[in-house]
N, CA, C and O atoms as a CHARMM CRD file, in Angstrom:
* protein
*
  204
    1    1 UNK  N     12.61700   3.74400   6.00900 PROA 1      0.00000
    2    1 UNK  CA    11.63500   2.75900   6.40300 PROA 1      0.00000
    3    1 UNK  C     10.27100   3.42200   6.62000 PROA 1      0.00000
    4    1 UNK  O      9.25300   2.90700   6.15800 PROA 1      0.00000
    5    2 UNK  N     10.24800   4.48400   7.27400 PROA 2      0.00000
    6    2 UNK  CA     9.18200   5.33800   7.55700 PROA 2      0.00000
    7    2 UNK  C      8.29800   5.29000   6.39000 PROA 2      0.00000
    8    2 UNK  O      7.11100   4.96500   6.36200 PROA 2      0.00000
    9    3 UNK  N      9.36400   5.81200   5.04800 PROA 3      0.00000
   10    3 UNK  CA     8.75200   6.39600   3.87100 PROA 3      0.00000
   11    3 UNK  C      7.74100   5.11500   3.01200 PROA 3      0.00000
   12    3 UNK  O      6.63800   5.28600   2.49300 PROA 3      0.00000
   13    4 UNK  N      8.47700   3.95600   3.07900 PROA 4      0.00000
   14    4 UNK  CA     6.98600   2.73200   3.30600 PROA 4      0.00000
   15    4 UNK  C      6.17000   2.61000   3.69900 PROA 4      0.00000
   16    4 UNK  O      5.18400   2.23000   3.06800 PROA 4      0.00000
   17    5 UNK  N      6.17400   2.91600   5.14800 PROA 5      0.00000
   18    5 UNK  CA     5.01700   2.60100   5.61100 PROA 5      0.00000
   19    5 UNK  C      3.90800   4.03200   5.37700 PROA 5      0.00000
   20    5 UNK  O      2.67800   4.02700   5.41800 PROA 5      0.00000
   21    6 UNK  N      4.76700   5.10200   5.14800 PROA 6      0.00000
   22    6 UNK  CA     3.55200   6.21600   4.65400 PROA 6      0.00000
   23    6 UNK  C      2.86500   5.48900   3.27900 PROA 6      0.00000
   24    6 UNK  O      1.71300   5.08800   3.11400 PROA 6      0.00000
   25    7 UNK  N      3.91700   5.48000   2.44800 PROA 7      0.00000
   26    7 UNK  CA     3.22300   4.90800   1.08200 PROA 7      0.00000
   27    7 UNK  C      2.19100   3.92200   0.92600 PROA 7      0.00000
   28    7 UNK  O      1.30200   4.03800   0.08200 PROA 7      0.00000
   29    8 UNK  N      2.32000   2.64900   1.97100 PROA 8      0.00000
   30    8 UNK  CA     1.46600   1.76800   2.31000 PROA 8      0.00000
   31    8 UNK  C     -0.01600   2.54300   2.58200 PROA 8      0.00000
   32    8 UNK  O     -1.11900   2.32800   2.08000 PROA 8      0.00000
   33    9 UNK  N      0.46000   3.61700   3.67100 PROA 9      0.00000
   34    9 UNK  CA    -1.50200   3.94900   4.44800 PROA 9      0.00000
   35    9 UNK  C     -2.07200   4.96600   3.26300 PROA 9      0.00000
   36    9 UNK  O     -3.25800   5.25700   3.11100 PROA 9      0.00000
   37   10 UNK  N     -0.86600   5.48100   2.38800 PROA 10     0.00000
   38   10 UNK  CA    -1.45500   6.41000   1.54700 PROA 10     0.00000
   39   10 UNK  C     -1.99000   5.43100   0.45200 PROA 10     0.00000
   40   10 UNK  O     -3.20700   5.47100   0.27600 PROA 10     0.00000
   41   11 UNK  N     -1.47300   4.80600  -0.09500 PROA 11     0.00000
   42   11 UNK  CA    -2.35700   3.91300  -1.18100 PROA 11     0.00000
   43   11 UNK  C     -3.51900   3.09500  -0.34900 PROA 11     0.00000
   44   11 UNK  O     -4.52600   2.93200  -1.03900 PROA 11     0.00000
   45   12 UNK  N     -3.62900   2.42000   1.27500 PROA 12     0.00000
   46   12 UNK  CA    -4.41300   1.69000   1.25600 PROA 12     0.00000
   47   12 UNK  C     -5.75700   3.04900   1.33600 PROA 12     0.00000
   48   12 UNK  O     -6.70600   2.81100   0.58800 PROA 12     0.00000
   49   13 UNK  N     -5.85200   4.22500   2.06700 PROA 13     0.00000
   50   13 UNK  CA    -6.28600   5.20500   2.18400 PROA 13     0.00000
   51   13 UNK  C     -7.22000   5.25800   0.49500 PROA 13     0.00000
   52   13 UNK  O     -8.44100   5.29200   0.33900 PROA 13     0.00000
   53   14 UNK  N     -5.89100   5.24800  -0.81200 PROA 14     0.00000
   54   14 UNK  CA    -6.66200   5.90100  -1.70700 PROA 14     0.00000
   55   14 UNK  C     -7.74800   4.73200  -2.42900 PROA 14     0.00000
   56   14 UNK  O     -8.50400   5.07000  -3.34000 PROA 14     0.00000
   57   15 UNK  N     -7.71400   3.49300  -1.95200 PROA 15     0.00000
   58   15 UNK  CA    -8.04300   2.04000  -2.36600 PROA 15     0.00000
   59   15 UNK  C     -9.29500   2.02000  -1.27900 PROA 15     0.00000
   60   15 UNK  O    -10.33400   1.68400  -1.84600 PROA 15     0.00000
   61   16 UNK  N     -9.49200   2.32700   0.32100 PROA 16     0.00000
   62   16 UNK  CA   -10.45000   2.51200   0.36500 PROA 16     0.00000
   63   16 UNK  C    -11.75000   3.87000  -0.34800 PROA 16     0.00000
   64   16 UNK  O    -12.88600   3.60300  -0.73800 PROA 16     0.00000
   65   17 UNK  N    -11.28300   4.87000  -0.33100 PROA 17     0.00000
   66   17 UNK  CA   -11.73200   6.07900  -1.32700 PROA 17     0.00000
   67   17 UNK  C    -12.76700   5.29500  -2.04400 PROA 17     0.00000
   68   17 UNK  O    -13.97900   5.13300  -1.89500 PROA 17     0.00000
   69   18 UNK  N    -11.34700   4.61500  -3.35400 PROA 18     0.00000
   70   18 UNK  CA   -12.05600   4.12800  -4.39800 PROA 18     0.00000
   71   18 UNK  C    -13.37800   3.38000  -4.24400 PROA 18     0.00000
   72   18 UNK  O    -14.39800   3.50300  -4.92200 PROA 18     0.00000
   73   19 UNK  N    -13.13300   2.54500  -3.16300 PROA 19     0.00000
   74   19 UNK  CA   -14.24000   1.17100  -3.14700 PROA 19     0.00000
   75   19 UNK  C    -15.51000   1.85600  -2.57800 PROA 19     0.00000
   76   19 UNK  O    -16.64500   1.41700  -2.76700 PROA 19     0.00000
   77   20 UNK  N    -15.26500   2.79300  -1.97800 PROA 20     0.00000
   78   20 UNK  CA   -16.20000   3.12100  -1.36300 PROA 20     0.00000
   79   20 UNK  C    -17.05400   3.94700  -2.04400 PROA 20     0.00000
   80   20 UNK  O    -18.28400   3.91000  -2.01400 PROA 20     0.00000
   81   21 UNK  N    -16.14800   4.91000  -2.83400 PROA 21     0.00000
   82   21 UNK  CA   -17.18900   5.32200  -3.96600 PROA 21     0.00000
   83   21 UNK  C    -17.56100   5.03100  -5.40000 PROA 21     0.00000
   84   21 UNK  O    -18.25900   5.81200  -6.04600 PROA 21     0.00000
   85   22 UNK  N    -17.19800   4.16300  -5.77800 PROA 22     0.00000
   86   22 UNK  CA   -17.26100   2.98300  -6.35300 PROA 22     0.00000
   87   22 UNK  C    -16.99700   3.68600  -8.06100 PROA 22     0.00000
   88   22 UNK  O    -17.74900   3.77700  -9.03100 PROA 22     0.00000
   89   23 UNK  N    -15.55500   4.09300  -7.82500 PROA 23     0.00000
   90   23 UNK  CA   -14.66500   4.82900  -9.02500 PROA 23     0.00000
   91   23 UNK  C    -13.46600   4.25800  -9.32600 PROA 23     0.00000
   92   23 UNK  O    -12.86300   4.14000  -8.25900 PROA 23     0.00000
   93   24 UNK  N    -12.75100   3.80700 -10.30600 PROA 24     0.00000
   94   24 UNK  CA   -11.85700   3.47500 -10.43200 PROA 24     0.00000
   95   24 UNK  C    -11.70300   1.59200 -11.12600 PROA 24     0.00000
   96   24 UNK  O    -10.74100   0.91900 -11.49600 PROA 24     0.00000
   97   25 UNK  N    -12.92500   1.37600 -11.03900 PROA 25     0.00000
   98   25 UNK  CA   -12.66100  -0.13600 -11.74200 PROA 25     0.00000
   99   25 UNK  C    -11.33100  -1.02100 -10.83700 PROA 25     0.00000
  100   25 UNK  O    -11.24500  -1.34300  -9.65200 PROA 25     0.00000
  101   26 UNK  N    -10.57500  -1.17800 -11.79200 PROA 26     0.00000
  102   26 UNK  CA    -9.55200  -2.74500 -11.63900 PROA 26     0.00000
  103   26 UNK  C     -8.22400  -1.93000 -11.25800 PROA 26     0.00000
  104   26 UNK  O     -7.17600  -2.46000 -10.88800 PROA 26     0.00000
  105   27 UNK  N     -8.47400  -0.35900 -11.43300 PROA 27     0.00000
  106   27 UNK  CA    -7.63500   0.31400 -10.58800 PROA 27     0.00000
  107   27 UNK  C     -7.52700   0.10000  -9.44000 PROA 27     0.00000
  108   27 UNK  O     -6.47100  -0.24600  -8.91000 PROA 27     0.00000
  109   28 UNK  N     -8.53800   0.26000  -8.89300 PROA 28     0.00000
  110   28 UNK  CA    -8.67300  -0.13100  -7.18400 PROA 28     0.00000
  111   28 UNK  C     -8.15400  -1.29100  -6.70900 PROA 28     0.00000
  112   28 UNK  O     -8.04700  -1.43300  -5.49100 PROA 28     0.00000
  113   29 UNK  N     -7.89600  -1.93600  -7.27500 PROA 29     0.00000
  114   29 UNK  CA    -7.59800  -3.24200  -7.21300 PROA 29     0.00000
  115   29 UNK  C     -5.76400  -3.83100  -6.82300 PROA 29     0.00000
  116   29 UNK  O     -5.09200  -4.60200  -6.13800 PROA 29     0.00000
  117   30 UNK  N     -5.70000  -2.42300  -8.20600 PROA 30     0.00000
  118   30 UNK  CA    -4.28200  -2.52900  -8.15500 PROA 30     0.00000
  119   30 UNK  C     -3.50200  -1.87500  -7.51400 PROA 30     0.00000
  120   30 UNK  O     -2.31800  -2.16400  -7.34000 PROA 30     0.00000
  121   31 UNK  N     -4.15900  -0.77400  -7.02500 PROA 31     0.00000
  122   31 UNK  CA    -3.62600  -0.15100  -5.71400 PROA 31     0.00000
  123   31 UNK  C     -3.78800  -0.96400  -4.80400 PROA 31     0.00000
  124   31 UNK  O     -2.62000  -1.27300  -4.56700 PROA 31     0.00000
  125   32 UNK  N     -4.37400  -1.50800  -4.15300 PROA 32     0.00000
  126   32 UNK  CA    -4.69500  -2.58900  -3.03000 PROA 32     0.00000
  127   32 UNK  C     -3.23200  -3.47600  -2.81500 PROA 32     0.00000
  128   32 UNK  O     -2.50300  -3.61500  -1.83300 PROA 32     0.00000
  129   33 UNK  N     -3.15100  -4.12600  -4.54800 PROA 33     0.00000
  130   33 UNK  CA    -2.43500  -5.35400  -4.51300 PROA 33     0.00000
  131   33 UNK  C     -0.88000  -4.43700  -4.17800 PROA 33     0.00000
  132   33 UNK  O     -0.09000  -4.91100  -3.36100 PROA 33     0.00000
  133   34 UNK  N     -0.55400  -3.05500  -4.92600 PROA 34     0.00000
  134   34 UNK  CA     0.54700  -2.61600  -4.79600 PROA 34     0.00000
  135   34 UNK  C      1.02000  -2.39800  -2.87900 PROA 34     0.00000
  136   34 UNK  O      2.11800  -2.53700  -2.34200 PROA 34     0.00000
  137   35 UNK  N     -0.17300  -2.06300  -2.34700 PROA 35     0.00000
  138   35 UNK  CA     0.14400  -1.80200  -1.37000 PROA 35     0.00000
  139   35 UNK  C      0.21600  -2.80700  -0.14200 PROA 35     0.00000
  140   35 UNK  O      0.31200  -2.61200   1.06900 PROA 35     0.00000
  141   36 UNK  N      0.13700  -3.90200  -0.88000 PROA 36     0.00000
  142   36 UNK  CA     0.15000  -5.40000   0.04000 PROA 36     0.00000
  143   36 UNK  C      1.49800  -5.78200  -0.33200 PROA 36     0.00000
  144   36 UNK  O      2.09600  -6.47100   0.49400 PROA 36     0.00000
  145   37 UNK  N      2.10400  -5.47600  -1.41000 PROA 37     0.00000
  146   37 UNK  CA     3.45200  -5.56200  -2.17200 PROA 37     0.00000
  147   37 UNK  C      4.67900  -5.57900  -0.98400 PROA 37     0.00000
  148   37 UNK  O      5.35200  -6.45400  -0.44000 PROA 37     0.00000
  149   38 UNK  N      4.53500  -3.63600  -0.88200 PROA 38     0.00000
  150   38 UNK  CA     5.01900  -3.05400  -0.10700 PROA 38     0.00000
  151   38 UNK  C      4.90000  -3.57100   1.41500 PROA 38     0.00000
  152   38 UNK  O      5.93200  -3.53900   2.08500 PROA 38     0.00000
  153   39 UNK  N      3.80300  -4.00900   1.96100 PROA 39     0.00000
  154   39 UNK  CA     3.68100  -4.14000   3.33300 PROA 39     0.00000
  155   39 UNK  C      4.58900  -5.71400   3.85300 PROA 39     0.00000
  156   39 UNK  O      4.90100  -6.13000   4.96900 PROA 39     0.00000
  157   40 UNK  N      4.84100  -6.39000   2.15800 PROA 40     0.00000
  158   40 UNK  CA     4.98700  -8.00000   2.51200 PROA 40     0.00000
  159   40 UNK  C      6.91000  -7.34700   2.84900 PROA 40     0.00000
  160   40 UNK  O      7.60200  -7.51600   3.85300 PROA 40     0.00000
  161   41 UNK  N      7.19000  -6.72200   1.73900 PROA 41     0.00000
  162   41 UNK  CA     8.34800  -6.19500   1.67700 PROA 41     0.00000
  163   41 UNK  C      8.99800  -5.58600   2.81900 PROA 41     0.00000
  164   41 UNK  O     10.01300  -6.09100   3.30000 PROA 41     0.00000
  165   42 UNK  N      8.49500  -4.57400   3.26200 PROA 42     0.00000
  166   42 UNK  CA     8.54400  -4.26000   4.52800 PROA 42     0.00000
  167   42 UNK  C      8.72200  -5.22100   5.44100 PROA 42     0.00000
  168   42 UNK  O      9.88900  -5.31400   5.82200 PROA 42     0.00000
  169   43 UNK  N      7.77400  -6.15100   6.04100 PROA 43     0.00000
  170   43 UNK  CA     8.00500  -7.07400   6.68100 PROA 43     0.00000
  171   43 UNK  C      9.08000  -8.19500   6.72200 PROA 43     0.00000
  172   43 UNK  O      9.53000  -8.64900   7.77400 PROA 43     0.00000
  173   44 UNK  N      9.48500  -8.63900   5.35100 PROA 44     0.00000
  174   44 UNK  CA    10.73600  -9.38800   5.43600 PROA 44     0.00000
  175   44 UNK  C     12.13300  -8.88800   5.01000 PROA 44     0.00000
  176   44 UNK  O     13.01400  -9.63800   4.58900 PROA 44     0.00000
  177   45 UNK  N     12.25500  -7.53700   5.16100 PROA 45     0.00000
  178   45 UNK  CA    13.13600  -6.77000   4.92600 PROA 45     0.00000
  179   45 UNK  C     13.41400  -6.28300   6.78800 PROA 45     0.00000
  180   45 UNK  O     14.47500  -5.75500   7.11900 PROA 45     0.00000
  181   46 UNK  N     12.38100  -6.54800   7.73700 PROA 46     0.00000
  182   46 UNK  CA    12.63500  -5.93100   9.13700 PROA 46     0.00000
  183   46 UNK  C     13.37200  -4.67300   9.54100 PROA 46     0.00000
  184   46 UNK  O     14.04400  -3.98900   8.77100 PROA 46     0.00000
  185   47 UNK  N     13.19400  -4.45900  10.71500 PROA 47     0.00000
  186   47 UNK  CA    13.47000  -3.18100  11.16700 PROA 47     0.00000
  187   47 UNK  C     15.46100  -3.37700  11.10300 PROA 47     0.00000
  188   47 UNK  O     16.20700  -2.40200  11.18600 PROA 47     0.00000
  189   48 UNK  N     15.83100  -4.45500  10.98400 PROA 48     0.00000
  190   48 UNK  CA    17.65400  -4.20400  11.21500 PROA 48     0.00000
  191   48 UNK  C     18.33100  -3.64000   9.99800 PROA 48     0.00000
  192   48 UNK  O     19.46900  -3.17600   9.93000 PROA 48     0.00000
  193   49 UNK  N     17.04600  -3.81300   8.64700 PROA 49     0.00000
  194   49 UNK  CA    17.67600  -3.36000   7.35000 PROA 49     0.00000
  195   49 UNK  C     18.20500  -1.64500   7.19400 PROA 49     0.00000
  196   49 UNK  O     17.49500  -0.75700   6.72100 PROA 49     0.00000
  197   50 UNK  N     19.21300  -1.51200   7.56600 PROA 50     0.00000
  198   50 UNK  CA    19.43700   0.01100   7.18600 PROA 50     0.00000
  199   50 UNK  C     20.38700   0.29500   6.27500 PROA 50     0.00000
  200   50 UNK  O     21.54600  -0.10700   6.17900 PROA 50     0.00000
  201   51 UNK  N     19.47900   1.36000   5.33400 PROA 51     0.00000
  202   51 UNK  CA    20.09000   2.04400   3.70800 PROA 51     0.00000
  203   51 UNK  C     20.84700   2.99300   4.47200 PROA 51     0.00000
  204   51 UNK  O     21.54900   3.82700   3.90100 PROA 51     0.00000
């Protein structure tokens, strides 16, 4: 579960980067959307789900 939520701050992390230095086009974008993916997932998957 952990390993989500790293992946989440690391893509939203590399999605702000992008925007801010204004590199990456429709990439940025799609990191954003991937990492909203993950966060929705996370959330309706809850903390009782254990692999």
């Amino acid at each position: 579960m952990q390993l989500i939520w790293t992946l989440i701050v690391i893509l939203v992390v590399l999605w702000l980067v992008g925007f801010l230095a204004h590199v990456g086009g429709g990439l940025i974008h799609l990191i954003l959307v991937i990492a909203l993916i993950l966060l929705v997932f996370n959330l309706l998957t809850g903390r009782g789900a254990k692999v």
